[in-house]
Backbone as a printed PyTorch tensor [residue, N CA C, xyz], in Angstrom:
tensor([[[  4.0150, -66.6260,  21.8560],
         [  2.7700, -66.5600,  21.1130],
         [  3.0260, -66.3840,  19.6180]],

        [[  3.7610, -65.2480,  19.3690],
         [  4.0690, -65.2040,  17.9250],
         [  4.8830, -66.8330,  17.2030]],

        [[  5.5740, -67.0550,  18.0080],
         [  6.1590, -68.2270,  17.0260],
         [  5.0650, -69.2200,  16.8470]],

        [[  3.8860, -69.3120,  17.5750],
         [  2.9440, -70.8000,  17.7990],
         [  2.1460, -70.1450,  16.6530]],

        [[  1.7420, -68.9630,  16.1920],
         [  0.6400, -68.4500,  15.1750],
         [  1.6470, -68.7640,  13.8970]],

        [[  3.0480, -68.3950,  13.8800],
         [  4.2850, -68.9130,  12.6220],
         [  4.0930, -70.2520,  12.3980]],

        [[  3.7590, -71.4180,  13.4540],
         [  3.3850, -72.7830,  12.9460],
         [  2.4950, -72.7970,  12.7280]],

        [[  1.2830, -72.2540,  12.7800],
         [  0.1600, -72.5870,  12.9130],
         [ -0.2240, -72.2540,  11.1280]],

        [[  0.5220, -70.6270,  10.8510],
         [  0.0880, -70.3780,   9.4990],
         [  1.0130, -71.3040,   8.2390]],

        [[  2.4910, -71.4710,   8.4780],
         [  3.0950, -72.7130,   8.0160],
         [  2.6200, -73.9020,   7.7450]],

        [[  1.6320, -74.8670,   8.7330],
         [  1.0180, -75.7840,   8.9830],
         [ -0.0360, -75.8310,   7.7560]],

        [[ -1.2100, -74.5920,   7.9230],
         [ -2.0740, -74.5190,   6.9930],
         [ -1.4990, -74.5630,   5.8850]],

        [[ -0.2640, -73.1240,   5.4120],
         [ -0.2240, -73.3650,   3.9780],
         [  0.2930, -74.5930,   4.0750]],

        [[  0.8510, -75.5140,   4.2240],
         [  1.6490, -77.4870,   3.8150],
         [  0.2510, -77.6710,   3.5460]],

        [[ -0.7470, -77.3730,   4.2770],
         [ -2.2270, -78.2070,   4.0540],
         [ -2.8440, -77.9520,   2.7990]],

        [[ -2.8500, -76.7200,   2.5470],
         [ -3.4120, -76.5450,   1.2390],
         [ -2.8170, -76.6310,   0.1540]],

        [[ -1.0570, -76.8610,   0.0180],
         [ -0.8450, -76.9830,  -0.8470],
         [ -0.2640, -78.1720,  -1.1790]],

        [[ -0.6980, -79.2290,  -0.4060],
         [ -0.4000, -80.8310,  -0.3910],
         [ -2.2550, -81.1260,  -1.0460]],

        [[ -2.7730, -80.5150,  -1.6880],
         [ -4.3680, -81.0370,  -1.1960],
         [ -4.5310, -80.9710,  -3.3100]],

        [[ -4.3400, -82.3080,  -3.5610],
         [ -4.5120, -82.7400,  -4.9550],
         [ -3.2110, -82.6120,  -6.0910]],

        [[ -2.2050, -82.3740,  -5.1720],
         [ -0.8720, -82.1440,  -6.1260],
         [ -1.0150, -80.8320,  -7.0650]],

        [[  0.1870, -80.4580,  -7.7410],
         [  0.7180, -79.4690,  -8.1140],
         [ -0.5820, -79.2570,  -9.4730]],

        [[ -0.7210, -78.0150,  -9.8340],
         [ -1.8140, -77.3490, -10.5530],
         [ -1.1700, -76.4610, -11.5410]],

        [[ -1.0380, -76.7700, -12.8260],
         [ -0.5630, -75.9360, -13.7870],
         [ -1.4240, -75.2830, -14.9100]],

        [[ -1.3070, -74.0390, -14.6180],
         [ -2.5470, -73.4060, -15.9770],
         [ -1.6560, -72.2480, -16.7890]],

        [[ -2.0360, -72.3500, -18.0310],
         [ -1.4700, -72.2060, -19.2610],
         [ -2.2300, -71.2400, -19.9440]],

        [[ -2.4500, -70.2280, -20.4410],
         [ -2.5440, -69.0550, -21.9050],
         [ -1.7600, -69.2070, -23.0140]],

        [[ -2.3060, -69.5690, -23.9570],
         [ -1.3220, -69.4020, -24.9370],
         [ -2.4880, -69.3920, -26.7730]],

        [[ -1.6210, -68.9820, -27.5820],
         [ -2.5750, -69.7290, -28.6930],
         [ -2.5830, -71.0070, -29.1550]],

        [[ -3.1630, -71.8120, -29.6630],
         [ -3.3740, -72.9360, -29.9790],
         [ -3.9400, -73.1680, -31.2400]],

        [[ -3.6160, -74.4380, -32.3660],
         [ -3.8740, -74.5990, -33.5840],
         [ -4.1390, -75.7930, -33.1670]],

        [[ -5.5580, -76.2600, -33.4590],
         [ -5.9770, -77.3760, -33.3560],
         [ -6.2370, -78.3620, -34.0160]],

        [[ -5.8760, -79.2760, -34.5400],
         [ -5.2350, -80.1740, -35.3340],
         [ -6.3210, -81.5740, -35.3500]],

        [[ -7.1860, -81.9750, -34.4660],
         [ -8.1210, -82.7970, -34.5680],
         [ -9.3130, -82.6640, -33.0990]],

        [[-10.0450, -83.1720, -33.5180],
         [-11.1240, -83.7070, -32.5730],
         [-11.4290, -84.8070, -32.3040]],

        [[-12.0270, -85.1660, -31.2890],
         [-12.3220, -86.5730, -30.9000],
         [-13.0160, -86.6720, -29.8180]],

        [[-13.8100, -87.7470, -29.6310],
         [-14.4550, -88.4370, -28.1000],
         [-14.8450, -89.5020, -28.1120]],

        [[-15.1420, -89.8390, -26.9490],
         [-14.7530, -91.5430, -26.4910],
         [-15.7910, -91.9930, -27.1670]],

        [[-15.6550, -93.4770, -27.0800],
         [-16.6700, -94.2600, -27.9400],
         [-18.5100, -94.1450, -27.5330]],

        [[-18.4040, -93.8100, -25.7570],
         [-20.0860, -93.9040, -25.2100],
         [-20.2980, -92.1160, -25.2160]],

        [[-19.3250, -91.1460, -25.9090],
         [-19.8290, -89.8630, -25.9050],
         [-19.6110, -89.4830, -25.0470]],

        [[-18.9940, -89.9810, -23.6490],
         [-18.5830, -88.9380, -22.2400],
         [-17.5980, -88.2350, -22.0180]],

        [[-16.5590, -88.6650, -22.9800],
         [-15.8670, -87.5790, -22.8550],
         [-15.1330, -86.7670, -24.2890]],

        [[-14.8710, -85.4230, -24.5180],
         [-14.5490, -84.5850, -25.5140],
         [-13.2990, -84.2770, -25.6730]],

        [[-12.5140, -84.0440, -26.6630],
         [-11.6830, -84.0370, -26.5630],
         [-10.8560, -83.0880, -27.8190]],

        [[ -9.8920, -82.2470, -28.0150],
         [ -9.2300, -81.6640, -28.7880],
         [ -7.6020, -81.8810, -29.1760]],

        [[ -6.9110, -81.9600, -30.3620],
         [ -5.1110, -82.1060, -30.0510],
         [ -5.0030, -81.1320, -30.8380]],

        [[ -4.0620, -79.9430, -29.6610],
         [ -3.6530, -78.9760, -30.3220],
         [ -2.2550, -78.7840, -30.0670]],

        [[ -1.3550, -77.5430, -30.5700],
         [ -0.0690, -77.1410, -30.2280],
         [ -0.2860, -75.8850, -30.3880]],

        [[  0.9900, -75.2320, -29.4370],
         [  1.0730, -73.8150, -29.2790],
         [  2.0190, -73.8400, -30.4890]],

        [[  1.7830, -72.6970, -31.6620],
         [  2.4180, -72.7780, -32.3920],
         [  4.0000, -71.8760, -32.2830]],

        [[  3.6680, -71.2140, -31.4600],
         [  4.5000, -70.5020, -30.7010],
         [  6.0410, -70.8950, -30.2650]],

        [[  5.7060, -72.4270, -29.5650],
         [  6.5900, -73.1580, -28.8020],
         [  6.6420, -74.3410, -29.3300]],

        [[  5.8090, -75.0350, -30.1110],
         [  6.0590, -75.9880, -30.4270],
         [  5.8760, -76.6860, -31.9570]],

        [[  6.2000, -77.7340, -32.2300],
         [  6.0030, -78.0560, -33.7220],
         [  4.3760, -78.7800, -33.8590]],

        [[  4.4010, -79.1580, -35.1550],
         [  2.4670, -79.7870, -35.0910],
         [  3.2160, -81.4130, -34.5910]],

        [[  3.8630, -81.9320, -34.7360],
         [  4.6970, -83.5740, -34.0210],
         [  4.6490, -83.0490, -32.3110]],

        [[  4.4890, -82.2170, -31.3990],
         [  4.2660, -81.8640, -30.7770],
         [  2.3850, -81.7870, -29.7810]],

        [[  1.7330, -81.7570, -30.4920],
         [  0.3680, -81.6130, -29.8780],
         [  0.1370, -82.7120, -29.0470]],

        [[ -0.4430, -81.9420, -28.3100],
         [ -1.0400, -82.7500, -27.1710],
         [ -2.2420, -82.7100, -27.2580]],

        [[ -3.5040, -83.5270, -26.2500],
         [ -4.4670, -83.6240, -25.8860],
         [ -4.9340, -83.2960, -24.6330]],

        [[ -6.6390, -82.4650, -24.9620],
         [ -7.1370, -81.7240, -24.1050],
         [ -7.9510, -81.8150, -24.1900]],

        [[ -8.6160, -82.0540, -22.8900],
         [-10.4340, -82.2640, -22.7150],
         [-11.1530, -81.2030, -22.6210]],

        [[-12.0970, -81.4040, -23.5940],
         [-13.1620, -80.1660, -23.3680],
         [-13.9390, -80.5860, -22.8870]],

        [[-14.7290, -79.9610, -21.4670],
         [-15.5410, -80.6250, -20.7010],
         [-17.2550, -80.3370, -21.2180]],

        [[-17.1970, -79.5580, -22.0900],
         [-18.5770, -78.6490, -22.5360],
         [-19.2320, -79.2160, -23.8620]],

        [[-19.6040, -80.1420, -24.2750],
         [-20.0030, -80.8130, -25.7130],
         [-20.2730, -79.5630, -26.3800]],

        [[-21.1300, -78.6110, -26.0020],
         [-21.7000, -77.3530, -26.9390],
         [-20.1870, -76.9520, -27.3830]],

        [[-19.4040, -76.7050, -26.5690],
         [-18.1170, -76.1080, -26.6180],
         [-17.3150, -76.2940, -27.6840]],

        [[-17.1870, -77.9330, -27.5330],
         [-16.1410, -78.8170, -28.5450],
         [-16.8720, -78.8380, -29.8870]],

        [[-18.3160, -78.7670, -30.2420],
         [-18.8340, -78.5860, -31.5590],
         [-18.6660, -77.2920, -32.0340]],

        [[-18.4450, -76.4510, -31.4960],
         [-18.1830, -75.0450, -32.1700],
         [-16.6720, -74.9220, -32.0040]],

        [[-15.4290, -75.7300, -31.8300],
         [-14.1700, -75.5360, -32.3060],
         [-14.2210, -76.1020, -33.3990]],

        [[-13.1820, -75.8720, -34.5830],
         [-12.9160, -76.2040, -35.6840],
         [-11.6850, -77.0520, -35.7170]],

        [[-11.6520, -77.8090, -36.5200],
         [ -9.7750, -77.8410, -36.8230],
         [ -9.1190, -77.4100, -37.6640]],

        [[ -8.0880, -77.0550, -37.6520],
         [ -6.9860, -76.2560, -38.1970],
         [ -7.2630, -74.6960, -38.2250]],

        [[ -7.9140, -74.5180, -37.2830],
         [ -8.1160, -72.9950, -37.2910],
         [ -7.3800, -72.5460, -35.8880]],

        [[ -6.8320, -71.6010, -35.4470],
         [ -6.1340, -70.9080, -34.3970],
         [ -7.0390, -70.2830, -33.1870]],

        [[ -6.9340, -70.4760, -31.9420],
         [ -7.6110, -70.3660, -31.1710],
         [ -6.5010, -69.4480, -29.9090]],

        [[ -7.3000, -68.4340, -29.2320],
         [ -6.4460, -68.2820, -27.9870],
         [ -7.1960, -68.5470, -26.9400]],

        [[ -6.2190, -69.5040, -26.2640],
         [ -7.0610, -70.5110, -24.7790],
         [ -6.1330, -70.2780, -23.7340]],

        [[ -6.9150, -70.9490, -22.7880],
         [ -6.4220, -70.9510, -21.5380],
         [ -6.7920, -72.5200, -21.1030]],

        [[ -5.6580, -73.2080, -20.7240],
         [ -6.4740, -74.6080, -19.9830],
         [ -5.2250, -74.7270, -19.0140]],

        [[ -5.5140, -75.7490, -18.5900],
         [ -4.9560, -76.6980, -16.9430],
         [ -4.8610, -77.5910, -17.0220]],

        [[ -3.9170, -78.2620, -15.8110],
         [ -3.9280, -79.4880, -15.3570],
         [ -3.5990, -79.7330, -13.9280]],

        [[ -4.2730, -80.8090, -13.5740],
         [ -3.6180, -80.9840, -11.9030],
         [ -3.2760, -82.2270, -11.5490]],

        [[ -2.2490, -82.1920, -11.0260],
         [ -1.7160, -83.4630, -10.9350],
         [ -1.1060, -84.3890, -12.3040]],

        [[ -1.6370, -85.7960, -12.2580],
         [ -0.7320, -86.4580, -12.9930],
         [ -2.3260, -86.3850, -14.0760]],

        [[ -3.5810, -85.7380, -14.2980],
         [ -4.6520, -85.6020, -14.6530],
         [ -4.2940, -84.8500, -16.1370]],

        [[ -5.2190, -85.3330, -17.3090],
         [ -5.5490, -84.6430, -18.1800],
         [ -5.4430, -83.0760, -18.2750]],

        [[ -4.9450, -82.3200, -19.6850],
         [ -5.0820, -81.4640, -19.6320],
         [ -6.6290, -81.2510, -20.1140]],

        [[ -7.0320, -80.0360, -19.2020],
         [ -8.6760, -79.5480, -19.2620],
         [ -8.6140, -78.0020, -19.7930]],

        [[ -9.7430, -78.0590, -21.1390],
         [-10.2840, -76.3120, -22.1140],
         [-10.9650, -75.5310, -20.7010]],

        [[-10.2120, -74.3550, -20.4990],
         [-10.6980, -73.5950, -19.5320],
         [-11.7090, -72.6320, -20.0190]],

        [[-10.8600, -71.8430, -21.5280],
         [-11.7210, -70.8500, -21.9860],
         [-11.1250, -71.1350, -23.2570]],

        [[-11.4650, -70.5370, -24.4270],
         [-11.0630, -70.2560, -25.9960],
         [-11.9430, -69.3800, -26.7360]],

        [[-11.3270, -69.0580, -27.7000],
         [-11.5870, -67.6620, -28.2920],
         [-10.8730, -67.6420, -29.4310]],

        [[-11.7640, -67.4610, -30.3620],
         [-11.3980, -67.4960, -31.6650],
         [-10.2010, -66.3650, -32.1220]],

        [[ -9.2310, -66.6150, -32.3380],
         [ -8.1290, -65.1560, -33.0080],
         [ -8.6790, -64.4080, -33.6170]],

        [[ -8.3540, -63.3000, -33.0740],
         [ -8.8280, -62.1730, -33.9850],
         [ -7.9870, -61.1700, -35.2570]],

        [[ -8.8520, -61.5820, -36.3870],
         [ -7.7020, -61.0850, -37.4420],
         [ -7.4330, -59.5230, -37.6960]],

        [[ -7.1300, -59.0640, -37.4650],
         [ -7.0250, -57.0260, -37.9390],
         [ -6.6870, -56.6780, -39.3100]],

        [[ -7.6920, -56.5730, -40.1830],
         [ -7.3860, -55.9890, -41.8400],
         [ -6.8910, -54.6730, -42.0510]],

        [[ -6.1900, -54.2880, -41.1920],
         [ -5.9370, -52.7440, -41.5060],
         [ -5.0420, -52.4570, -42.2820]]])
């Protein structure tokens, strides 16, 4: 009995984790370097780099799925986000948040 419930829970996890390919999500800060969207307005879009890890010859592109969203980012201003990707799919704006400066 115990070994048939060992396939059984084996079985499931292969199932769920075969179900849309591998899923990568990211925190980091980000300096965002331009904006953009498609020509009929459906889709939004940002190119930023972690300045952290990478150079500005470096940025990539990321969809913001929220129009309100993508009009209230700026460019060249510093942001701390969180986004994703799954599969061989676009990276997607999960959350962002303006840096916060401390004058002390």
């Amino acid at each position: 009995m115990l070994r048939y419930s060992s396939l059984f829970i084996v079985f499931i996890l292969l199932l769920i984790t075969s179900c849309g390919g591998p899923f990568n999500s990211t925190t980091s800060m980000l300096i965002v370097i331009e904006k953009g969207h498609s020509k009929d307005y459906e889709e939004y879009w940002i190119k930023a780099y972690d300045p952290n890890n990478q150079t500005k010859a470096e940025a990539f592109k990321i969809v913001v799925k929220q129009e309100m969203v993508w009009n209230l980012i700026e460019e060249n201003k510093e942001y701390f986000t969180s986004y994703a990707k799954e599969g061989d799919n676009p990276w997607f704006l999960e959350q962002i948040e303006h840096k916060e400066v401390n004058n002390k």
